[in-house]
Every structure is written in structure tokens, then in C-alpha cells.
C-alpha positions in Angstrom: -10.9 31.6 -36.6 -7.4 31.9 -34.5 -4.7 29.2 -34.5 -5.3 29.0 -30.2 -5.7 25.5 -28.9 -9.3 24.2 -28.0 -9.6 22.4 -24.6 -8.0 22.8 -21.5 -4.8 25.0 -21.9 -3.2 24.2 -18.4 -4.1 20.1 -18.8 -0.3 18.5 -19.2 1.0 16.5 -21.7 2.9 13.0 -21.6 5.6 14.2 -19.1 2.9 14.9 -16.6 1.2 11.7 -16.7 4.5 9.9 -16.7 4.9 11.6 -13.3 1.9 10.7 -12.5 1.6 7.1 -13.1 5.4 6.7 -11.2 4.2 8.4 -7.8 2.4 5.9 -5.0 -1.0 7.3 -4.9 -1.8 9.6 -1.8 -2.7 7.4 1.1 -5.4 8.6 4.1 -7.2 7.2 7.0 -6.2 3.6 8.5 -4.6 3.0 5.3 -2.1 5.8 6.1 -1.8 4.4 9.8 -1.1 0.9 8.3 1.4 2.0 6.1 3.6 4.3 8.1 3.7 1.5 10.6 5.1 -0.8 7.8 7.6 2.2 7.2 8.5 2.7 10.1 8.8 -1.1 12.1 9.6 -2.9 9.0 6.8 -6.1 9.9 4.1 -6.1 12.1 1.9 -8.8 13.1 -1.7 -8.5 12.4 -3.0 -8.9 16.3 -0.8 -6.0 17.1 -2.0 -3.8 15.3 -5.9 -5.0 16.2 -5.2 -5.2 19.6 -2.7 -2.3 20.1 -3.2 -0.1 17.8 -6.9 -0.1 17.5 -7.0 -0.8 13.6 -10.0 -3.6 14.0 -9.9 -4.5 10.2 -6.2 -5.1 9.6 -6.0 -8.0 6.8 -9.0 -5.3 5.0 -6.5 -2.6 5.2 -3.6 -4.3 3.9 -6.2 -5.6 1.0 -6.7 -1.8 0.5 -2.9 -0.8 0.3 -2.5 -3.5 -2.5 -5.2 -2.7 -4.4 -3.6 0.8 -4.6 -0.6 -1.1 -5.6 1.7 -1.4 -2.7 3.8 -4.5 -2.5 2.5 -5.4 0.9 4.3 -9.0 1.9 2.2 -11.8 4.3 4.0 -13.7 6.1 1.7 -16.5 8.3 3.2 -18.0 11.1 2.5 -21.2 12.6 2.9 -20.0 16.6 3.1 -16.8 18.0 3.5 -16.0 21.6 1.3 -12.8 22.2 -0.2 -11.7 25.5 1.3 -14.5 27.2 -0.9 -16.9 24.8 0.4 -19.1 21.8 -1.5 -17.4 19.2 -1.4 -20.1 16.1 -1.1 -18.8 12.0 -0.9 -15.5 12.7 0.0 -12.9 9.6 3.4 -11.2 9.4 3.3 -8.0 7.3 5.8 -6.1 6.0 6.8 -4.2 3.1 8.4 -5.8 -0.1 11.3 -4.1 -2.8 9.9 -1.5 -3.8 7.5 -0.6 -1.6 5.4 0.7 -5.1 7.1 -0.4 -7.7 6.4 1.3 -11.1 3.2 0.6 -12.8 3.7 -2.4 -15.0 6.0 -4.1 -13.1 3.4 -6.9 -12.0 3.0 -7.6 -15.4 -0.8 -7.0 -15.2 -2.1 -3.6 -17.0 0.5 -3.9 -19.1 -0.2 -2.4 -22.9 
């Protein structure tokens, strides 16, 4: 027998799942839409992005960006004027500090 490693030689060790548990998980579709909008304009409200921005299922997306662990912030307010038309508890979103914070740092998963 030979002294050579069984199993997957090119598989990382600690260091690389450290790395990999610190980086926000890769993002694609509406989620990805949703998101760079929260980068980029700080909050949006929910129509606007259903009415403008054709994203028809914007409170499931923003379910979907925090289940991946993003710390997506909802803001309802009582009146909004959109369209010309008070608009009444409408959702603010925007991104919290971090935007992804380190796994852990909810306290949930936490060994």
C-alpha cells in the first residue's frame, strides 16, 4: 500500500470552507434584479417595483433574498402617494448593516 491520500485530492480544507460560508451566495434571476435595485437606490417601495419594474411577486422575492440570508429591512407605511393615488401600508425595502452579515450572526445555526 502507498502513504497517498484516499478521496478527493483537490477537495479544500477548513480555509476553503471558511471562505465559503463568509461569501453571500451567488444571486440569479428576479432575485438578482431585486437586489441590485436595493444596491443601487437604497429603498424601494414594493408597487414600484410591481408596477415599474415588472417584478409581479415582489414581497416573494424579498422572502427569497432572506432566506439566502440577506438582511433585507421592511419598512410599511401607512400612506403613500403613487400614481397620483394615496396608496395605504405600502412596504418600504431596503438593505440593513451588513447587507449579509456572517453566518452566525442571527444567532440561529449557531454550533
Amino acid at each position: 500500500m502507498t502513504d497517498e491520500k484516499k478521496g478527493h485530492p483537490n477537495e479544500g480544507g477548513q480555509k476553503d470552507d471558511f471562505d465559503r460560508d463568509h461569501r453571500p451566495p451567488a444571486v440569479t434571476g428576479q432575485c438578482a434584479e431585486v437586489l441590485e435595485l436595493l444596491r443601487n437606490e437604497g429603498a424601494v417601495l414594493s408597487f414600484r417595483m410591481t408596477a415599474e419594474l415588472a417584478i409581479p411577486e415582489a414581497a416573494a422575492r424579498i422572502h427569497d433574498l432572506r432566506g439566502m440570508g440577506f438582511n433585507v429591512i421592511t419598512k410599511i407605511l401607512p400612506e403613500v402617494v403613487f400614481r397620483g393615488r394615496i396608496r395605504r401600508n405600502v412596504a418600504l425595502y431596503s438593505l440593513g448593516v451588513p447587507s449579509w452579515p456572517a453566518p452566525g450572526f442571527t444567532g440561529k445555526g449557531a454550533a
